[in-house]
N, CA and C atoms as a LAMMPS dump frame, in Angstrom:
ITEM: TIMESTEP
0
ITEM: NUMBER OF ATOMS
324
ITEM: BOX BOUNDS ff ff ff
-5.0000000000000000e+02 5.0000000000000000e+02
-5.0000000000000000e+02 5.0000000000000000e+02
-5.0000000000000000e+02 5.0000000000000000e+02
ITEM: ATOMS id mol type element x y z
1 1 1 N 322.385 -39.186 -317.116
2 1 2 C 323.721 -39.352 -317.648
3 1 3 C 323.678 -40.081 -318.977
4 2 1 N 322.756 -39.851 -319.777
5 2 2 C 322.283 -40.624 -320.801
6 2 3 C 323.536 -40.2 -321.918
7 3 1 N 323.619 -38.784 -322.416
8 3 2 C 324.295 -38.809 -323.3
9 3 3 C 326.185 -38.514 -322.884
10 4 1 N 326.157 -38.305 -321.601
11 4 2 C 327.663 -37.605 -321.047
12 4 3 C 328.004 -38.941 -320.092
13 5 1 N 329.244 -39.486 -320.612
14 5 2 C 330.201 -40.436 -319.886
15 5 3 C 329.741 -40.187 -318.271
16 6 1 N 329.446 -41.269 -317.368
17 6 2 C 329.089 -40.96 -316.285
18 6 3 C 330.275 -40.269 -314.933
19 7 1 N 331.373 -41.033 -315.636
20 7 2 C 332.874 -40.095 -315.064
21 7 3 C 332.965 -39.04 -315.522
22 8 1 N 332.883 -38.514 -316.668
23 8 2 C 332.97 -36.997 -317.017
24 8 3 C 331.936 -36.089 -316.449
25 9 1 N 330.875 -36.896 -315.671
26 9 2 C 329.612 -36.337 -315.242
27 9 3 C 330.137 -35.57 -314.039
28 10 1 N 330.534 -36.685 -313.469
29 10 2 C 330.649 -36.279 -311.605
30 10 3 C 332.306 -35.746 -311.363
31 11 1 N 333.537 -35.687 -312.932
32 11 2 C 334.323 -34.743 -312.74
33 11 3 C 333.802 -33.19 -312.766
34 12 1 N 332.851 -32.624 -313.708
35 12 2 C 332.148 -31.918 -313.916
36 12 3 C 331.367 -31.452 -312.519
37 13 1 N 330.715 -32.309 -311.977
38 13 2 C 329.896 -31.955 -310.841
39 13 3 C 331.306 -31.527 -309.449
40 14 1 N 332.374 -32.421 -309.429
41 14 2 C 332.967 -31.915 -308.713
42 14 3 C 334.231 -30.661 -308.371
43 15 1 N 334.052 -30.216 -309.856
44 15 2 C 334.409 -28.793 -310.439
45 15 3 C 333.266 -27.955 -310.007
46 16 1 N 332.057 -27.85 -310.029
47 16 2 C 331.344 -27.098 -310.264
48 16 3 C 331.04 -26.913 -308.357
49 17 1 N 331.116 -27.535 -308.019
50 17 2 C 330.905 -27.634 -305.943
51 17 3 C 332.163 -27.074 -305.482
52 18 1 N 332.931 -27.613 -306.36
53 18 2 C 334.892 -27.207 -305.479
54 18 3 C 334.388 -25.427 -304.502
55 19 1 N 334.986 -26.305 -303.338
56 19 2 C 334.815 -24.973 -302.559
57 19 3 C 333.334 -24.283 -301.651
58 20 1 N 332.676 -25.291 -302.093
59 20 2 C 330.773 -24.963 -301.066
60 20 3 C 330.792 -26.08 -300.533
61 21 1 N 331.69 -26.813 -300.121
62 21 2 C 331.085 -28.338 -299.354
63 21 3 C 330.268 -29.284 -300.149
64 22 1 N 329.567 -29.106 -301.288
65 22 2 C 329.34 -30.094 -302.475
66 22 3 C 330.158 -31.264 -302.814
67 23 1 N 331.004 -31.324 -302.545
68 23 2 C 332.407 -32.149 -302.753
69 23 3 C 333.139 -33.439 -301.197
70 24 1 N 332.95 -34.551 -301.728
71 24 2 C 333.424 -35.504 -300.672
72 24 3 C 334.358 -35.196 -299.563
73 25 1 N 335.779 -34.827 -300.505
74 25 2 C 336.923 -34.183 -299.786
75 25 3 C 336.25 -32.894 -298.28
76 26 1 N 335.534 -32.135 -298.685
77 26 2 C 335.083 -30.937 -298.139
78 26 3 C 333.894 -31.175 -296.984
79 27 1 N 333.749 -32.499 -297.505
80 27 2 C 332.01 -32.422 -296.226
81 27 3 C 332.274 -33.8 -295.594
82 28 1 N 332.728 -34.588 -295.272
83 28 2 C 333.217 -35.799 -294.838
84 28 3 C 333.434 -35.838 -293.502
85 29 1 N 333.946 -34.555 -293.133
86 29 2 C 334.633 -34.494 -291.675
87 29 3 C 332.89 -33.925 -290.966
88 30 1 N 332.39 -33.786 -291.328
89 30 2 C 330.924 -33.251 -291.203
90 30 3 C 330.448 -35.082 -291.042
91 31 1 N 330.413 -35.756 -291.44
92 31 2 C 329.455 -36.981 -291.373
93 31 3 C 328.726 -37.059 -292.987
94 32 1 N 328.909 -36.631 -294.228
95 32 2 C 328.147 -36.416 -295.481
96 32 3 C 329.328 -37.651 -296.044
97 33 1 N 328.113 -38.744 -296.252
98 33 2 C 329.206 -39.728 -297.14
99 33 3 C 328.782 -39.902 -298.517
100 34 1 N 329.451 -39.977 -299.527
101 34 2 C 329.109 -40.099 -301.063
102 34 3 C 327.96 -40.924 -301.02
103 35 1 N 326.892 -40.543 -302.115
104 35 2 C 325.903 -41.632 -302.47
105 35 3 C 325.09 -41.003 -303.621
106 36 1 N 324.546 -41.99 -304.472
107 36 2 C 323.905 -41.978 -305.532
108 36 3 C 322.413 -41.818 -305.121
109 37 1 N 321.119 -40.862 -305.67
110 37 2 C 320.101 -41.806 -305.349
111 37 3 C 319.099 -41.912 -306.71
112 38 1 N 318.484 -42.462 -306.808
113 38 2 C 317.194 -42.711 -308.107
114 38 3 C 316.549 -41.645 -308.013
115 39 1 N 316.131 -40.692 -308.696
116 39 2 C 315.049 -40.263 -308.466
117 39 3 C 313.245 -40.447 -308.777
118 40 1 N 313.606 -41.843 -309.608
119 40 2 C 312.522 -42.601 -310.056
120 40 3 C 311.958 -43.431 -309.024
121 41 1 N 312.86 -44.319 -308.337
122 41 2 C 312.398 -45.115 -307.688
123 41 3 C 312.833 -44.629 -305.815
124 42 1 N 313.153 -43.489 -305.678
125 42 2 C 314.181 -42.856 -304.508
126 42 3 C 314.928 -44.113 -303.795
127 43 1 N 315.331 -45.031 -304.466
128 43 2 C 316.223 -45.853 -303.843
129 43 3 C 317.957 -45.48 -303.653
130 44 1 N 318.528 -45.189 -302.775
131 44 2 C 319.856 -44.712 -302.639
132 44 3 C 320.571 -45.864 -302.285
133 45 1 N 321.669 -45.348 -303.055
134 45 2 C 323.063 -46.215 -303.505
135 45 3 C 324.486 -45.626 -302.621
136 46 1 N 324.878 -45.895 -301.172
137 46 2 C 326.054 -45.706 -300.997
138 46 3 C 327.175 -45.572 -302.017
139 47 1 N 328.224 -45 -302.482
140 47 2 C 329.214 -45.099 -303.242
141 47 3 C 329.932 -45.823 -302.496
142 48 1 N 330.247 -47.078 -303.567
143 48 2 C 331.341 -48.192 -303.151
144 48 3 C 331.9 -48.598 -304.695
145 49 1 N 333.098 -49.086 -303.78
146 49 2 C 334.147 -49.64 -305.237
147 49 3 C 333.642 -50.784 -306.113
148 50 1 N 334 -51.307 -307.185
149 50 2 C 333.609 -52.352 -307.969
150 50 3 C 333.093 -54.16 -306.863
151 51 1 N 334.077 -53.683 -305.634
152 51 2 C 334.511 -54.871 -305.12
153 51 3 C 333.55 -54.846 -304.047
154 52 1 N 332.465 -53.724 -303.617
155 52 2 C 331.62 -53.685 -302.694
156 52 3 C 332.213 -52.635 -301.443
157 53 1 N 333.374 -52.521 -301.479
158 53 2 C 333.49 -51.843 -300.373
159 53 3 C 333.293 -50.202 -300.458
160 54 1 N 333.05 -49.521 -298.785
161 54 2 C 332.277 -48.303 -299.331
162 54 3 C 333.821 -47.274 -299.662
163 55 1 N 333.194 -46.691 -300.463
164 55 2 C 334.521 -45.928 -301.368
165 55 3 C 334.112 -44.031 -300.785
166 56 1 N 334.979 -43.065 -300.42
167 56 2 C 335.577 -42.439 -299.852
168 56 3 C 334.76 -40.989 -300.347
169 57 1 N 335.052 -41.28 -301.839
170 57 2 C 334.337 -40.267 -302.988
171 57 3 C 332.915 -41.035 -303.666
172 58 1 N 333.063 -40.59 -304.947
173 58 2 C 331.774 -40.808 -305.426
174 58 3 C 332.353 -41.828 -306.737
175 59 1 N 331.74 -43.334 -306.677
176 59 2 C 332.588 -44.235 -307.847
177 59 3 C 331.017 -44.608 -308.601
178 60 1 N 331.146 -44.833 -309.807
179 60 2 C 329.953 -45.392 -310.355
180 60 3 C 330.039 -46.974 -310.433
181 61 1 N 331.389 -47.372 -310.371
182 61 2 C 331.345 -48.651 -310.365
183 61 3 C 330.833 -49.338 -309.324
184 62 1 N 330.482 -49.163 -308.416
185 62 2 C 329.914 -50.302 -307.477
186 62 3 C 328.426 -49.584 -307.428
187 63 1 N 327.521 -49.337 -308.288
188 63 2 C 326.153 -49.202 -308.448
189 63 3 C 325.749 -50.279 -308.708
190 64 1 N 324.414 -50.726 -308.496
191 64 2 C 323.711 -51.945 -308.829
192 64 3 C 323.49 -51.808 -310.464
193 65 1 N 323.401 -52.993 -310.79
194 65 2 C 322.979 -53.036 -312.361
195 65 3 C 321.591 -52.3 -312.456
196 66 1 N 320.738 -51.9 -312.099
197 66 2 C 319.805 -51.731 -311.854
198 66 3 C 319.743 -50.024 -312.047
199 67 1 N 320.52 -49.432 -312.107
200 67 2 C 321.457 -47.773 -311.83
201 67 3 C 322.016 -47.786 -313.504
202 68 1 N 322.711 -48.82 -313.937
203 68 2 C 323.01 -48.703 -315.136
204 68 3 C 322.307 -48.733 -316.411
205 69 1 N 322.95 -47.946 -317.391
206 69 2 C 322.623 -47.757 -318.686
207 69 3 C 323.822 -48.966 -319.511
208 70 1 N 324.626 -48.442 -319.717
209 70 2 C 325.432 -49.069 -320.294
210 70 3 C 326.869 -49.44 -320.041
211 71 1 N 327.856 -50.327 -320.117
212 71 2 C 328.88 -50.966 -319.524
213 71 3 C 329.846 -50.694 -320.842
214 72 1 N 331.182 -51.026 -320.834
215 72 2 C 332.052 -51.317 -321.963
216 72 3 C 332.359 -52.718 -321.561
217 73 1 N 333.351 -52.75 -322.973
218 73 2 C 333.642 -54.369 -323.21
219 73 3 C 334.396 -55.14 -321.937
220 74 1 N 334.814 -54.548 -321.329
221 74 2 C 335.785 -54.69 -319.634
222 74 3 C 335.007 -54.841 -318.412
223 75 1 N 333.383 -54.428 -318.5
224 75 2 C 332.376 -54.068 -317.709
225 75 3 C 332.548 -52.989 -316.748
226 76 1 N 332.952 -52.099 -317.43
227 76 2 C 333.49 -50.62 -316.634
228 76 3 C 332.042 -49.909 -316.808
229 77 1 N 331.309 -49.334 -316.097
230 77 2 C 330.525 -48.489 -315.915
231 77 3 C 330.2 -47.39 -317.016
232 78 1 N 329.934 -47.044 -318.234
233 78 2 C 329.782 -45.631 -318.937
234 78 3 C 328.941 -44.896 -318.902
235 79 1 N 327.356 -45.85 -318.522
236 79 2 C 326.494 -44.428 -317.861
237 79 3 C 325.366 -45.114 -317.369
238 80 1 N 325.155 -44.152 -316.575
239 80 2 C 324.059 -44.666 -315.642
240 80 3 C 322.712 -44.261 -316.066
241 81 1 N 321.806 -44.661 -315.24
242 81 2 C 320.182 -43.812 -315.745
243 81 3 C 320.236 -42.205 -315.381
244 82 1 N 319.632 -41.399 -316.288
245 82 2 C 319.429 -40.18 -316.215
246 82 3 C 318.988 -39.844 -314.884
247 83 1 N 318.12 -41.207 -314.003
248 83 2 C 317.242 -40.433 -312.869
249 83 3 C 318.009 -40.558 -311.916
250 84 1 N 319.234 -41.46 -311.774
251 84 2 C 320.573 -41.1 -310.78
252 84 3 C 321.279 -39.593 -310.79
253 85 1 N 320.955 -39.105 -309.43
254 85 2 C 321.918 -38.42 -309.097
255 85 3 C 322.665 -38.586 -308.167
256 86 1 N 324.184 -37.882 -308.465
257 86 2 C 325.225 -38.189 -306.785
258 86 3 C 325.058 -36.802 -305.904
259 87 1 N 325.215 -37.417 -304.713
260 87 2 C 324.933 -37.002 -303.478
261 87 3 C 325.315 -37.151 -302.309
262 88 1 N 325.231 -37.446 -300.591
263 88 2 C 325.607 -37.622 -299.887
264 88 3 C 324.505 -38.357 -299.301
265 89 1 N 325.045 -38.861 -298.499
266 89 2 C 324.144 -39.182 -297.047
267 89 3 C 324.362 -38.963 -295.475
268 90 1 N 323.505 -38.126 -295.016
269 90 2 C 324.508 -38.17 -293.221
270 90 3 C 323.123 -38.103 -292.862
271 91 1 N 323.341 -38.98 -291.622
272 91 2 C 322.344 -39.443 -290.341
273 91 3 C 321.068 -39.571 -291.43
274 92 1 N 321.255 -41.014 -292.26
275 92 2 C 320.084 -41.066 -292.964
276 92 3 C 319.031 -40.341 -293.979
277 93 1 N 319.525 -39.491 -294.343
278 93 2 C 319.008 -38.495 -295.309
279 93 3 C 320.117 -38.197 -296.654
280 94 1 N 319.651 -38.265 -297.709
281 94 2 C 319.892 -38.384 -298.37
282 94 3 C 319.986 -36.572 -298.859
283 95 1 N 320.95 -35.772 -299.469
284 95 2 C 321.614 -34.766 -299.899
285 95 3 C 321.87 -34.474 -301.15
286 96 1 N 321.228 -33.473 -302.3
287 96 2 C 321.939 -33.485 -303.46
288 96 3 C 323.498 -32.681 -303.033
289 97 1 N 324.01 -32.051 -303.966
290 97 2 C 324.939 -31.834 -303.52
291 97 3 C 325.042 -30.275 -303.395
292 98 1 N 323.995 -29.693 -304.173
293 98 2 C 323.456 -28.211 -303.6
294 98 3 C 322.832 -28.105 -302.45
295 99 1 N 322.202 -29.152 -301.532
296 99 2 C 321.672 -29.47 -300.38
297 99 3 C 322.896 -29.416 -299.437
298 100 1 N 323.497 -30.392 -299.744
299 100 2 C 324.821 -30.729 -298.903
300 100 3 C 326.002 -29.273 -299.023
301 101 1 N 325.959 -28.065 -299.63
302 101 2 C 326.589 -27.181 -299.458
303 101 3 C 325.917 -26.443 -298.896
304 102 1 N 324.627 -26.215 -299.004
305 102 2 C 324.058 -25.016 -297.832
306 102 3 C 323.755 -25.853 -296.707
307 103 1 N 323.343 -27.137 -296.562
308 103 2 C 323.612 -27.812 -294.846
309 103 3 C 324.969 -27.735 -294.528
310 104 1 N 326.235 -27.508 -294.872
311 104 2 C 327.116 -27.53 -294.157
312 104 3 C 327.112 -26.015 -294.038
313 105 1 N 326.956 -24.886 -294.531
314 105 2 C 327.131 -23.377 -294.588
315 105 3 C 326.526 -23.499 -293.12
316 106 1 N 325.382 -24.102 -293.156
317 106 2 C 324.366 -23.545 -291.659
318 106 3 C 325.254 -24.443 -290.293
319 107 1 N 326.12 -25.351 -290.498
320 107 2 C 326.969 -26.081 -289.691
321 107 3 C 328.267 -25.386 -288.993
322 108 1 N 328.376 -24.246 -289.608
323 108 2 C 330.053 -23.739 -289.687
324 108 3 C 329.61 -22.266 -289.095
């Protein structure tokens, strides 16, 4: 997410899933909860709000500093490391979100 706003990233990503279960709204009732993971270090990041709690969709603000690139003057999130991607997690496994639309296809 180096050169693209990290919100314009994952509006983008959730345009591009709308409708395969890729998408929070769509795979949730399945057990697939939002999450970030490294692909540098494969450490995964639940999606949670600024305030810690776990958040519903996919938020960049409650990533560890550690996930980030760069902040604005407010400390709002603008982009994360390139080797983050968002994803899901159910029963411990971690999901891109092309993963998480053909595991739910084989569910249904």
């Amino acid at each position: 997410m180096h050169s693209e706003h990290a919100r314009q990233r994952l509006i983008r990503e959730n345009l591009q899933f709308a409708g395969s279960g890729g998408v929070s709204q769509e795979n949730a009732n399945q057990g697939f909860r939002p999450a970030f993971r490294d692909c540098e270090t494969l450490a995964i990041y639940p999606s949670r709000f600024a305030d810690g709690r776990a958040a519903p969709f996919h938020l960049v603000d409650g990533l560890p500093a550690e996930a980030i690139e760069a902040r604005d003057a407010r400390g709002r999130v603008l982009r994360i490391k390139d080797s983050v991607v968002s994803g899901f997690v159910r029963n411990g496994r971690f999901y891109t979100r092309e993963e998480a639309s053909r595991a739910l296809a084989t569910l249904h």
